[in-house]
Backbone as CSV, one residue per row, in Angstrom:
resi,resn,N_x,N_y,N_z,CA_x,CA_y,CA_z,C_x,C_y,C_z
1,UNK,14.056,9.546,-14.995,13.301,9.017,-13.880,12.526,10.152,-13.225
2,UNK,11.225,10.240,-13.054,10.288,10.834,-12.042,10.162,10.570,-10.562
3,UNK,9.977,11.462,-10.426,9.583,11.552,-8.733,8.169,10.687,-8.385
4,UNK,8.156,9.984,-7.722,6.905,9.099,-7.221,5.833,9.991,-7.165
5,UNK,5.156,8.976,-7.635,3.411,9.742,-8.062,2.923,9.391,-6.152
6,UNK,2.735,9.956,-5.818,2.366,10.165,-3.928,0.884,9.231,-4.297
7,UNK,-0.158,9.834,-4.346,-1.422,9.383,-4.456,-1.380,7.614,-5.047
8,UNK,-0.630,7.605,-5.971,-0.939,6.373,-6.647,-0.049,5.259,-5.913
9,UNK,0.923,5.275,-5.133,1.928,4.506,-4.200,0.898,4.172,-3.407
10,UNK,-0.134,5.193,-2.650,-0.418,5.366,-1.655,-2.017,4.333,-2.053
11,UNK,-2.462,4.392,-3.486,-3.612,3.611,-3.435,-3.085,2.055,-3.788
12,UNK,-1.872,1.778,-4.213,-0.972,0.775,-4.402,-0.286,0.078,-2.921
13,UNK,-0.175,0.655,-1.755,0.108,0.044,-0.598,-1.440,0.025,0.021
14,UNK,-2.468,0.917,0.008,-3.700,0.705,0.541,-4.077,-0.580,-0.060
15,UNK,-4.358,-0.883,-1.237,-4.835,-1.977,-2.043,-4.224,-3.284,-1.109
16,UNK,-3.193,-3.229,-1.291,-2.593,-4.452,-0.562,-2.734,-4.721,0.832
17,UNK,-3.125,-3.944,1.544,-3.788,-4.018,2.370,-4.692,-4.727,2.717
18,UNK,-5.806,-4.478,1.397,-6.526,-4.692,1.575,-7.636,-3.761,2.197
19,UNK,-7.013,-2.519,2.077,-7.923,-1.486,3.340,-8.690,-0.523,1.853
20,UNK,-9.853,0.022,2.917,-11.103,0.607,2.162,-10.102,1.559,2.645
21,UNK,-10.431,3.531,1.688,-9.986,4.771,2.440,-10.390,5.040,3.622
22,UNK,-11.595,4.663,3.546,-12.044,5.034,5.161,-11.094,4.263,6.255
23,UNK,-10.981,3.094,5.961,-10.527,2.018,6.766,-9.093,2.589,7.015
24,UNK,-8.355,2.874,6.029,-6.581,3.654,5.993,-6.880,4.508,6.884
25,UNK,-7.884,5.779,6.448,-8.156,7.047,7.424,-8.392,6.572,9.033
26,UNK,-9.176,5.749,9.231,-9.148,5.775,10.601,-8.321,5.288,11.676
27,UNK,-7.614,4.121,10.219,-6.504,3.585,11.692,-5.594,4.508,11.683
28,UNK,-5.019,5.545,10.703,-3.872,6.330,10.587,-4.003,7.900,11.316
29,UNK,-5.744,8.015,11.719,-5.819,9.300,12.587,-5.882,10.473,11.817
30,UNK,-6.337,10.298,10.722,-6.929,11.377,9.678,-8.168,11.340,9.019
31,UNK,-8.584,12.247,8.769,-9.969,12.033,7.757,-9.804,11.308,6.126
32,UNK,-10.559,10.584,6.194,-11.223,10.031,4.811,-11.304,11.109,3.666
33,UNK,-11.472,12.166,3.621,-11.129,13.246,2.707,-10.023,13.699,2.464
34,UNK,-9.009,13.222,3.291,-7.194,13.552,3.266,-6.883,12.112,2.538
35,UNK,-7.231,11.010,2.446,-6.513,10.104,1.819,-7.085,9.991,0.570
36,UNK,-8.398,10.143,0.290,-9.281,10.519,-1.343,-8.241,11.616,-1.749
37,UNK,-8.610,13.046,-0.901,-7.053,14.262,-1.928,-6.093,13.273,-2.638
38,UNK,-5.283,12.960,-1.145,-4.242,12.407,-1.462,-3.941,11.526,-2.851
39,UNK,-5.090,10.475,-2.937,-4.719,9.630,-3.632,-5.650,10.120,-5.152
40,UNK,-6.518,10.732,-5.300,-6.544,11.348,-6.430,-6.038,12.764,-7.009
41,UNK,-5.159,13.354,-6.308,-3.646,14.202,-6.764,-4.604,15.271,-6.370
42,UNK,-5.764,15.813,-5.378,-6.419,16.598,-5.024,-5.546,17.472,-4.421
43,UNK,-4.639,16.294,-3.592,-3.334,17.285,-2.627,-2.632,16.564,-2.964
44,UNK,-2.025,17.315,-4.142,-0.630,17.423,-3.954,0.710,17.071,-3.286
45,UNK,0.715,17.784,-2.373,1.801,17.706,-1.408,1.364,17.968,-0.110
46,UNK,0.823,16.802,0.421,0.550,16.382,1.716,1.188,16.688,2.225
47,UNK,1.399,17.288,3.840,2.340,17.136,4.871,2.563,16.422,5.195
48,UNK,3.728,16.208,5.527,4.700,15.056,5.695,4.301,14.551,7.129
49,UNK,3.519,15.314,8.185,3.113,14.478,9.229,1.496,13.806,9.056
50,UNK,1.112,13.672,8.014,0.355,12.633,7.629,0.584,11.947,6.726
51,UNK,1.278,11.954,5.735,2.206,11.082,5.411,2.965,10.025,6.210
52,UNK,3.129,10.654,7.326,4.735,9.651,8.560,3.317,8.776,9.139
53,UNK,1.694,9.523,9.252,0.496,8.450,9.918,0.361,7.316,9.095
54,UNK,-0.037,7.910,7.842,-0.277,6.827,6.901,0.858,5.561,6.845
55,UNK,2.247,6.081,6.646,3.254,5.129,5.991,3.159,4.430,7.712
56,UNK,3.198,4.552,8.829,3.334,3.848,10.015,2.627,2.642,10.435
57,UNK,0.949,3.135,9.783,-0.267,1.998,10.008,0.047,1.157,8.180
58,UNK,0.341,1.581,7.399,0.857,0.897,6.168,2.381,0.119,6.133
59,UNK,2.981,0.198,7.250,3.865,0.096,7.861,5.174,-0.078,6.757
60,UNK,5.472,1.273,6.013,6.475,1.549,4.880,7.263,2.683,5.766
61,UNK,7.973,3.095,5.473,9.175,4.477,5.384,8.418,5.427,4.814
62,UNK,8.138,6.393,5.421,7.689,7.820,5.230,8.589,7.591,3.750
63,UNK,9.758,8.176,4.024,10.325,8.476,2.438,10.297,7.457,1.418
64,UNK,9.357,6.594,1.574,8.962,5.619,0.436,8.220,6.181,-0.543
65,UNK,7.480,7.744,-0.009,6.489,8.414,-0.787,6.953,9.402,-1.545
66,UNK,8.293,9.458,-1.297,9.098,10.641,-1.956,9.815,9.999,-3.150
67,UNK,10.566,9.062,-2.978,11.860,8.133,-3.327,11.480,7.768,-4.780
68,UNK,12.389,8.356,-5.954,11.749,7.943,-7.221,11.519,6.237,-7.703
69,UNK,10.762,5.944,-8.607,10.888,4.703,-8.623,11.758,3.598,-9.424
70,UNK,12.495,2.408,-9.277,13.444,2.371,-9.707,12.841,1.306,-11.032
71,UNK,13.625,1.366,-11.695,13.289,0.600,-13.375,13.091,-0.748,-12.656
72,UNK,12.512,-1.477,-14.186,11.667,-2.430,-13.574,12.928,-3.595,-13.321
73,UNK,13.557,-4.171,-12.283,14.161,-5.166,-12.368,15.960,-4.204,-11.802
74,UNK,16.078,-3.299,-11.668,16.872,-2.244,-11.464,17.172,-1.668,-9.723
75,UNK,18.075,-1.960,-9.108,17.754,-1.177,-7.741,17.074,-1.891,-6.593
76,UNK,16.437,-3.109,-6.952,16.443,-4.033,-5.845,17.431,-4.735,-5.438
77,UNK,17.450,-5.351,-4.594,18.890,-6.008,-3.779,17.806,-7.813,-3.121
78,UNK,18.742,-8.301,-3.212,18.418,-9.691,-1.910,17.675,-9.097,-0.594
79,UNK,18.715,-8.382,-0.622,18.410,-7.449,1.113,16.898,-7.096,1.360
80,UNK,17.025,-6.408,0.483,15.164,-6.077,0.292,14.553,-6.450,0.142
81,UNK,14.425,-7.884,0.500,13.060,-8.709,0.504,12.149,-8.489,1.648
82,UNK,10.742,-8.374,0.956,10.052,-7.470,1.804,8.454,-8.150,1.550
83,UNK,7.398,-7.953,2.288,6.345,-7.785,2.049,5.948,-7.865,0.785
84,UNK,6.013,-6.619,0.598,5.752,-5.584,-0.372,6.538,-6.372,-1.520
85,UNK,7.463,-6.033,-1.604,8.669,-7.211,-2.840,7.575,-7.889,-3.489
86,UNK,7.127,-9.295,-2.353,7.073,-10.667,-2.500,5.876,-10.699,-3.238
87,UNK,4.867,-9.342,-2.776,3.300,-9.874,-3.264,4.077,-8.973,-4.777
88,UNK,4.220,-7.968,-5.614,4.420,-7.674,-6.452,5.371,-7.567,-7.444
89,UNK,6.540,-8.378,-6.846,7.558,-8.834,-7.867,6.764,-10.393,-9.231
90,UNK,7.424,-10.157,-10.402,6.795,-11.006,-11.442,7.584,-12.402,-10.514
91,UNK,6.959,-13.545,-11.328,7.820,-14.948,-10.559,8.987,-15.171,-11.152
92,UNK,9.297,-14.608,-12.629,10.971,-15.198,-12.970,11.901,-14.292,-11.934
93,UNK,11.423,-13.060,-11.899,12.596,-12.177,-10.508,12.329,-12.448,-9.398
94,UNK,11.334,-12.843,-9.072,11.178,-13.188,-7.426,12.084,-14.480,-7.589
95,UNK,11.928,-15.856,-7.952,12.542,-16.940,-7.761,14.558,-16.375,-8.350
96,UNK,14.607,-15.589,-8.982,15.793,-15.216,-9.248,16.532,-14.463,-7.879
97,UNK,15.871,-13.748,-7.486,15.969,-12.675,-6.417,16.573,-14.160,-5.135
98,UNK,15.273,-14.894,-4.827,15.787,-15.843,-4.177,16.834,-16.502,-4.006
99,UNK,17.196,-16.877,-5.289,18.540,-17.632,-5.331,19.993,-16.866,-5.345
100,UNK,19.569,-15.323,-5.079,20.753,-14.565,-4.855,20.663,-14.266,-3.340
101,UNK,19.523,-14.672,-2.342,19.206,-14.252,-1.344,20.177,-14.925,-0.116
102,UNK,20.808,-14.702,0.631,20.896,-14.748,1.774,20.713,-15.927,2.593
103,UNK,21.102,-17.085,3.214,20.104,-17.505,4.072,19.433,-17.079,5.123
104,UNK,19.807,-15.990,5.590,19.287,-15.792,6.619,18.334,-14.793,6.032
105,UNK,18.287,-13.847,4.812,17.492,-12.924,3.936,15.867,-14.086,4.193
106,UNK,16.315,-14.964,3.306,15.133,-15.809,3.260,14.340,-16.298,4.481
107,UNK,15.308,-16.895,5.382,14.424,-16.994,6.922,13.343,-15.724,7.027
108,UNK,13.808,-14.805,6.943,13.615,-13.319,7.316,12.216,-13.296,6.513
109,UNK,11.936,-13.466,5.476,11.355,-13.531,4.232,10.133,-14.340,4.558
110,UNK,10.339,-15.535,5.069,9.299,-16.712,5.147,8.744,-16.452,6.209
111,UNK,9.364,-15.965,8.002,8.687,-15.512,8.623,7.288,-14.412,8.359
112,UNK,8.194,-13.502,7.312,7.225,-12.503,7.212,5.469,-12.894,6.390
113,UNK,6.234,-13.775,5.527,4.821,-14.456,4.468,4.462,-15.171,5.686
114,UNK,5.003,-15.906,6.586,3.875,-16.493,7.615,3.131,-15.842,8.228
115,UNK,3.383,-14.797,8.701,2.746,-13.547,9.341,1.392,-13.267,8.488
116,UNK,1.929,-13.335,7.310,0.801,-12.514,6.216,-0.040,-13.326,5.990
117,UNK,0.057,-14.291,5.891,-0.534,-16.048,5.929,-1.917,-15.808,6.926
118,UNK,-0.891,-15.492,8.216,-2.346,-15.691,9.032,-2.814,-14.174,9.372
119,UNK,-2.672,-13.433,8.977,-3.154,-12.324,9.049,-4.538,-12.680,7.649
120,UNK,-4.343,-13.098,6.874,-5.466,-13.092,5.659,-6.068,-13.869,6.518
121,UNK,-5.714,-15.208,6.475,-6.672,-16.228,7.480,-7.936,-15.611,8.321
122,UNK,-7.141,-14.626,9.073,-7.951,-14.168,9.888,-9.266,-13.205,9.743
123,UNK,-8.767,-12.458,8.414,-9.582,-11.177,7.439,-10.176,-12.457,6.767
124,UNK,-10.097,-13.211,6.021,-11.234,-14.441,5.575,-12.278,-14.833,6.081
125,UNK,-12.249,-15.203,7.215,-13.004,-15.398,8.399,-14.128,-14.554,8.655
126,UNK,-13.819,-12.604,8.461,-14.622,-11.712,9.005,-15.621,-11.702,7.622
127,UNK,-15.808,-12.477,6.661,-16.253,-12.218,5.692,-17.456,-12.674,5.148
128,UNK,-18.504,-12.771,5.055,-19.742,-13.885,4.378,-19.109,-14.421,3.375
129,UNK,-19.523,-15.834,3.468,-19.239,-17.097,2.273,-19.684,-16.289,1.086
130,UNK,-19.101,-16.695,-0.001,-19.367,-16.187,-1.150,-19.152,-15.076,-1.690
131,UNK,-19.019,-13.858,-0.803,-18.608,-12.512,-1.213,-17.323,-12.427,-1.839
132,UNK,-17.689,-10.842,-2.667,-16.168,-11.147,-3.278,-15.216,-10.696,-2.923
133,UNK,-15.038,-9.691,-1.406,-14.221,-10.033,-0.558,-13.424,-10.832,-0.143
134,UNK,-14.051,-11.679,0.196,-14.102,-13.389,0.985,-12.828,-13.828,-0.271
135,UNK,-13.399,-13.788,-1.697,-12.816,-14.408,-2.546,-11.448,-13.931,-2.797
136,UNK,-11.496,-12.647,-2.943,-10.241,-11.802,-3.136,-9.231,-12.178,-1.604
137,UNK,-9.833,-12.423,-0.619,-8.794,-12.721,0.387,-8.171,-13.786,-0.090
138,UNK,-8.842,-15.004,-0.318,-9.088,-15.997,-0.574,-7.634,-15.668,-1.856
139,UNK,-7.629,-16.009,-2.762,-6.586,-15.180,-3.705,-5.792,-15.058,-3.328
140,UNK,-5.378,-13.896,-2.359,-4.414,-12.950,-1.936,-3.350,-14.524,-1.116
141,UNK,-4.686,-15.285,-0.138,-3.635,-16.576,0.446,-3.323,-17.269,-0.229
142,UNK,-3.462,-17.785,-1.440,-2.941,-18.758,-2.633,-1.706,-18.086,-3.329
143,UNK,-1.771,-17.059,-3.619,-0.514,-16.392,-3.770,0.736,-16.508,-2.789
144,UNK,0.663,-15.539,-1.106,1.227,-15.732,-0.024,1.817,-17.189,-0.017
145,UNK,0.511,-18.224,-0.072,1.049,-19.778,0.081,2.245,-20.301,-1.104
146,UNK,1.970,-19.908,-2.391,2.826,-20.239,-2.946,4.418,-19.578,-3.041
147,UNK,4.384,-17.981,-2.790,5.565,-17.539,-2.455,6.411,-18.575,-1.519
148,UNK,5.594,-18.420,0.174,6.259,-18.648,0.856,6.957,-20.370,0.771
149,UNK,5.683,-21.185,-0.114,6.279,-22.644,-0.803,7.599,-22.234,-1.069
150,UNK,7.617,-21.325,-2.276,8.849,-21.182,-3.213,10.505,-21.079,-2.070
151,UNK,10.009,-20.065,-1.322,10.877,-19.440,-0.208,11.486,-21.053,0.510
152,UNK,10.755,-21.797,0.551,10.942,-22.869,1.649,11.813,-23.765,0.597
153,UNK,11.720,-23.626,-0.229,12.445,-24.713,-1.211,13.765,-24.085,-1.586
154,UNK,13.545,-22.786,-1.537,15.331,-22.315,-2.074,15.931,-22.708,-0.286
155,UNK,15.450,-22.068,0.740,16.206,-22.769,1.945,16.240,-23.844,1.754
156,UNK,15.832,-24.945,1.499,16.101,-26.023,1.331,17.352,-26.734,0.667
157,UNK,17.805,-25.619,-0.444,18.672,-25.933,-1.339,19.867,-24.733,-1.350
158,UNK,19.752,-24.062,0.046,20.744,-23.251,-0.297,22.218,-23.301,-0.187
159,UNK,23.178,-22.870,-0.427,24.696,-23.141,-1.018,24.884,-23.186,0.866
160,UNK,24.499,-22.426,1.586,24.751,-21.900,2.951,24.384,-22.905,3.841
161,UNK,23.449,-24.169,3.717,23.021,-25.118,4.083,23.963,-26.211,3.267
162,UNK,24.132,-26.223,2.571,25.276,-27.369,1.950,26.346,-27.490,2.332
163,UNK,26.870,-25.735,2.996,28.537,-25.650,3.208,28.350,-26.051,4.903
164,UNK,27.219,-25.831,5.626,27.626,-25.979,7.426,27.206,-27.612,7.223
């Protein structure tokens, strides 16, 4: 196992975002030439107090950028259902993941895709019809919508709801 590639995490949580570099750089209080280094291995080894800017407005764990990465299907938990998880887990482990989840994991879970729900909603909106912006948001909520479907149906059926 390797040590996390810094730059490429970092254009892998930007992406999902949805954020341009510039756009990362300014809400995080650094220059646009520190997150290009960064993310094309220009630098190396960033200081860790722009690192702690970035991961705060990306809203991850500083040591998410350190932390090697774990095999594919390896080292996740229920617990860790996350954001992040939900948009890039494949669907046979996400719906698997689910049904080992928690009820209250999953509450936890569906709030958060609602959040994300209308957070795109809202980035849709800022967009001209037709662009492929617009479209890619557009995307990003058909996905969100169907997770959080999925999410609503294992609560529906969970062992924890059968037993109260």
């Amino acid at each position: 196992m390797q040590e996390r590639d810094v730059g490429g995490y970092l254009i892998r949580v930007r992406r999902t975002r949805m954020w341009t570099q510039g756009e990362l750089a300014q809400e995080a209080g650094v220059s646009p030439t520190t997150v290009s280094g960064i993310e094309s291995g220009k630098i190396s080894r960033p200081h860790f107090g722009t690192l702690r800017k970035l991961a705060r407005v990306l809203e991850v764990n500083p040591q998410d950028f350190f932390e090697q990465e774990p095999a594919e299907g390896v080292g996740r938990s229920p617990a860790a259902l996350s954001l992040r998880w939900a948009r890039s887990t494949r669907d046979l482990e996400f719906e698997r993941e689910l049904d080992r989840a928690s009820l209250q994991g999953l509450k936890r879970l569906i709030r958060i895709l609602e959040e994300e729900r209308g957070r795109l909603q809202g980035l849709y909106g800022e967009f001209p019809p037709g662009s492929e912006e617009r479209l890619r948001v557009k995307g990003e909520l058909r996905h969100i919508a169907a997770r959080s479907e999925s999410v609503s149906t294992s609560m529906l059926f969970h062992p924890e709801r059968r037993e109260g």
